[in-house]
NUTOR-46011 format. One record per residue (C-alpha): residue number from 0; z, y, x; chain. Coordinates in steps of 0.02 Angstrom, whole numbers, plus 32768, in hexadecimal, padded with zeros to 4 digits. Each point is the difference from the previous one (the first is absolute). Layout:
SITE  seq    c3    c2    c1  mol
SITE  NUM     Z     Y     X    A
...
This chain:
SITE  seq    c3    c2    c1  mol
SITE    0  71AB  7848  7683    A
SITE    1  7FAB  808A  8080    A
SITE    2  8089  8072  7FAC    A
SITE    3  8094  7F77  803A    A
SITE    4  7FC5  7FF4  80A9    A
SITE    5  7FDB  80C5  801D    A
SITE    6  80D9  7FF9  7FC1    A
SITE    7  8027  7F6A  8064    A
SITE    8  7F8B  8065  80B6    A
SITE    9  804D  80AD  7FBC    A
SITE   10  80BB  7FB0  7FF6    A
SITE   11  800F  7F9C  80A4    A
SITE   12  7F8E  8088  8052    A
SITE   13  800A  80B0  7FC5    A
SITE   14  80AB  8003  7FD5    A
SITE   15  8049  7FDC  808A    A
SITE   16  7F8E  806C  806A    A
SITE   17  8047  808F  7F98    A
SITE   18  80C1  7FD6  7FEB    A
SITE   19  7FE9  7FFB  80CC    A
SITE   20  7FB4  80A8  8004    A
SITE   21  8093  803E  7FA1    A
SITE   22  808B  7FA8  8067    A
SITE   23  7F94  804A  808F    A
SITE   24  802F  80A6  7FD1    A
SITE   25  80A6  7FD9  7FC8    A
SITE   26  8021  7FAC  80B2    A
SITE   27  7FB2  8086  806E    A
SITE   28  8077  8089  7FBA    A
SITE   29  8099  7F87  800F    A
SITE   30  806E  7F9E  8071    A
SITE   31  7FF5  8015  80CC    A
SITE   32  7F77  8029  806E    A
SITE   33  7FEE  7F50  803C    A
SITE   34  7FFE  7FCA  7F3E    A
SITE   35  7F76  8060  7FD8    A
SITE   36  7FB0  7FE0  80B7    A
SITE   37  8007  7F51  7FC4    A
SITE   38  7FB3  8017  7F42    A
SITE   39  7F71  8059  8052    A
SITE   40  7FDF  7F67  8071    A
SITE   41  8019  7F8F  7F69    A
SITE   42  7F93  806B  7F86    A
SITE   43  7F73  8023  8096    A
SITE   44  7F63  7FB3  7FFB    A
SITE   45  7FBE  7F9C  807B    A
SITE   46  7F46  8011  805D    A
SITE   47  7FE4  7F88  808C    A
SITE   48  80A9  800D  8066    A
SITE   49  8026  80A8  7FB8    A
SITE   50  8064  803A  7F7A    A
SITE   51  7FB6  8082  7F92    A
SITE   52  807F  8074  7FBD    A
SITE   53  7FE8  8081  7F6D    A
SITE   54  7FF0  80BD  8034    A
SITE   55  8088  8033  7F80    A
SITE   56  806C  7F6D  8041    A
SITE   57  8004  804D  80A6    A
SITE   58  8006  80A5  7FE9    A
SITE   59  8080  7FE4  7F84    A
SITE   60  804E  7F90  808D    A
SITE   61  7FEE  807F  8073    A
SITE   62  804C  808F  7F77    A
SITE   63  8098  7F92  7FF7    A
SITE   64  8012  7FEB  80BA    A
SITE   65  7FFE  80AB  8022    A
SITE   66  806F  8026  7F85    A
SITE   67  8081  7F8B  804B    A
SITE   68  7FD5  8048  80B1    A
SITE   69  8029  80AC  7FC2    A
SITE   70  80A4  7FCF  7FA0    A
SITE   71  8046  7FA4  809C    A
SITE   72  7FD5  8091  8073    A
SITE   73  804F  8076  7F75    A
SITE   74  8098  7F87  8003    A
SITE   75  8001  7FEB  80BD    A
SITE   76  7FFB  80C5  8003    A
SITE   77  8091  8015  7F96    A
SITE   78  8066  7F71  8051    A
SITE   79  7FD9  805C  80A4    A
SITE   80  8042  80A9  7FA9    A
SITE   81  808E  7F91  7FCE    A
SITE   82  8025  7FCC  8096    A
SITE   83  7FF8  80A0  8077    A
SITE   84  806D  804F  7F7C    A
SITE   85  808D  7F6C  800A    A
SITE   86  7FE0  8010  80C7    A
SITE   87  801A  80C1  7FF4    A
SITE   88  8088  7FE1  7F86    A
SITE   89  805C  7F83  8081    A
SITE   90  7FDE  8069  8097    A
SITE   91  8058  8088  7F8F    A
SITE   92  8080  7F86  7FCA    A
SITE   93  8019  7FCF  80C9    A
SITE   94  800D  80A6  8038    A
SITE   95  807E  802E  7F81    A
SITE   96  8053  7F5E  8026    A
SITE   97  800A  802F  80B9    A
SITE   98  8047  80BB  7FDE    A
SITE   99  807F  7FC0  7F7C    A
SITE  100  802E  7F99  8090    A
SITE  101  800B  8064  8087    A
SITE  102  806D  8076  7F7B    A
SITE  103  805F  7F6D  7FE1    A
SITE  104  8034  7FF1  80B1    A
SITE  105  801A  80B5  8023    A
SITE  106  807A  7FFA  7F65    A
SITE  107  8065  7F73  8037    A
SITE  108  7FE6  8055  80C2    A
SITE  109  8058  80A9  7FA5    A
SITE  110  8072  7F9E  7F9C    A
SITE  111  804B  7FA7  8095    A
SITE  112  7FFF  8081  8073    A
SITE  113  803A  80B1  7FE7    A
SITE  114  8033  8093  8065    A
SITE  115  80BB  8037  8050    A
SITE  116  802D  8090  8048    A
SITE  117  7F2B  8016  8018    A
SITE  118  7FF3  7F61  8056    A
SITE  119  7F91  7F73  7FA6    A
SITE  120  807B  7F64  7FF4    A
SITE  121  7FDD  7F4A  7FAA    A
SITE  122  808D  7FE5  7F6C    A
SITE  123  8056  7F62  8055    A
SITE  124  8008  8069  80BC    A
SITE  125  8059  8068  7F7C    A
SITE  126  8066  7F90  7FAF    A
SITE  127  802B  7FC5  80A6    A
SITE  128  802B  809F  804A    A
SITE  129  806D  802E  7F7E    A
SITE  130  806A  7F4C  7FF7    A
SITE  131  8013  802C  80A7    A
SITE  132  8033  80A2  7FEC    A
SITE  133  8077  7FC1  7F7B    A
SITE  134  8041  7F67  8065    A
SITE  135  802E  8091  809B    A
SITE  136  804C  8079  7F89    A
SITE  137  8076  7F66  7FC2    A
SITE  138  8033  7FC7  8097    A
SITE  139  802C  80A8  802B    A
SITE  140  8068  801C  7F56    A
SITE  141  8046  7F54  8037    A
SITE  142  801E  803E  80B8    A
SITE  143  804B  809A  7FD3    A
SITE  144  8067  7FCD  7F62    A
SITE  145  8066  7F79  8071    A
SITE  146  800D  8096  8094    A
SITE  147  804C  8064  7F71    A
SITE  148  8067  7F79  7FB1    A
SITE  149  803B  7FE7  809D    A
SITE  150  8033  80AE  8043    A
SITE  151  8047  8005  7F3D    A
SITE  152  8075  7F75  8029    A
SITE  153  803B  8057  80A6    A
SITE  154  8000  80A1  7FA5    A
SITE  155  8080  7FB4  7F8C    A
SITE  156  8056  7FA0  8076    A
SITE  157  8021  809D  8050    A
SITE  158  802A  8064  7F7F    A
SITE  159  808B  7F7C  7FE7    A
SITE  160  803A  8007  80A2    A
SITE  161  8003  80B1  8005    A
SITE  162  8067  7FEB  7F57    A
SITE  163  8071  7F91  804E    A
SITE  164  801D  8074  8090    A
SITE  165  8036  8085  7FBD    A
SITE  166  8072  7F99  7F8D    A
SITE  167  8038  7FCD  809A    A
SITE  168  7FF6  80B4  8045    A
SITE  169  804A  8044  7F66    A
SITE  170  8083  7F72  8009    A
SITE  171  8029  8021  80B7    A
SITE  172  8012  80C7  7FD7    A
SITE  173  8069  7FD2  7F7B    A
SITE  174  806D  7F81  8071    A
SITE  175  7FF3  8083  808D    A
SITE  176  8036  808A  7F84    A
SITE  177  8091  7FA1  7FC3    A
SITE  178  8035  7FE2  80AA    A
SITE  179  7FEB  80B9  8041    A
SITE  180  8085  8036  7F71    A
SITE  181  806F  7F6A  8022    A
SITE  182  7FF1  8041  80B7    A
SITE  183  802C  80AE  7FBE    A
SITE  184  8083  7FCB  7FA7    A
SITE  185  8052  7F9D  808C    A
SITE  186  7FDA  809D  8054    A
SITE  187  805F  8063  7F97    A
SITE  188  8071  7F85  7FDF    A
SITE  189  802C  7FEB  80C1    A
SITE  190  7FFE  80BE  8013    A
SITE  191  8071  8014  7F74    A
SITE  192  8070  7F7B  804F    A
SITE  193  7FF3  804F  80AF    A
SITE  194  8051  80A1  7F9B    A
C-alpha cells in the first residue's frame, strides 16, 4: 500500500511539477513578450507579497527581450533606410517631374511661337497676319480685276467705235470719192459741152 500512495503523491504531485517545467521552457522561447511576461508570473513563486522568479526564467526572459529589442531596432533601421531612399527617390522623381515640365512648356512655348523675318512671333499673330494679308491681297485682285474689266469694256467699246468710224470714214471717202468723179465728169461733161 506505501508503494500506491508514493504513485498516487508522485502522480498528482511530481508530475505535474515536471510537465510544468517543460511547458516552462517551451513557453519562454514562444509566443509574445507579454505571453511569456505572463507564464513567468504564473510559474513564479510566491514569498510573502513577492513573487520569486527562477534565474534562468529571467535571464532567459531577458535573452528574449533583447532579442526582440534588437530585431525591431534592426527593422526600424531598415524601414528608416527604406524610407530616406523612397524620399530621395521622390525628391528625384519631383525634380524630374518639375524639369520635364518646365521642358514641356518650353516645347509647346517653341511650338507655338516661331521666328519671321528674325522677329519672335506667336503662330495665331501669324495666322492672323497672314489671313490678313490674304484678305488685302483679294480685295485688291477684286479692286483691280473690276478697274480692268472695266477699262476692258471701254477699251472695246472703243475699239468699236473707232471701227464704226472709219466704216463711216471709209464710207464717206468712198461717197466723197464717187462724188469727186461724178463732179469730174460733169466737169468734163460741161466742158465738153461748152466746146
Amino acid at each position: 500500500m506505501r508503494r500506491f500512495t508514493l504513485a498516487i503523491v508522485f502522480t498528482l504531485f511530481i508530475l505535474p511539477q515536471l510537465t510544468h517545467a517543460q511547458s516552462a521552457e517551451t513557453s519562454s522561447d514562444t509566443g509574445t513578450i507579454e505571453s511569456q511576461f505572463d507564464y513567468l508570473y504564473e510559474v513564479s513563486n510566491n514569498f510573502q507579497e513577492y513573487k520569486v522568479i527562477n534565474r534562468n526564467s529571467l535571464d532567459k526572459l531577458k535573452s528574449n527581450v533583447l532579442d526582440s529589442i534588437r530585431g525591431e531596432r534592426t527593422l526600424r533601421a531598415e524601414l528608416n533606410t527604406q524610407l530616406k531612399a523612397q524620399k530621395d527617390s521622390i525628391s528625384s522623381l519631383k525634380g524630374s517631374l518639375q524639369r520635364t515640365e518646365a521642358e514641356k512648356q518650353e516645347a509647346i512655348a517653341a511650338k507655338d511661337n516661331f521666328s519671321f523675318l528674325g522677329m519672335g512671333i506667336h503662330k495665331a499673330v501669324y495666322s492672323s497676319l497672314m489671313w490678313t494679308l490674304v484678305a488685302v491681297l483679294a480685295g485688291a485682285f477684286g479692286f483691280f480685276s473690276f478697274q480692268y474689266s472695266r477699262s476692258f469694256k471701254k477699251i472695246r467699246k472703243a475699239q468699236r467705235d473707232l471701227e464704226e468710224v472709219q466704216e463711216e470714214f471709209d464710207q464717206h471717202r468712198k461717197n466723197t470719192l464717187e462724188r469727186e468723179r461724178k463732179m469730174k465728169r460733169e466737169l468734163i461733161d460741161a466742158q465738153m459741152g461748152k466746146k
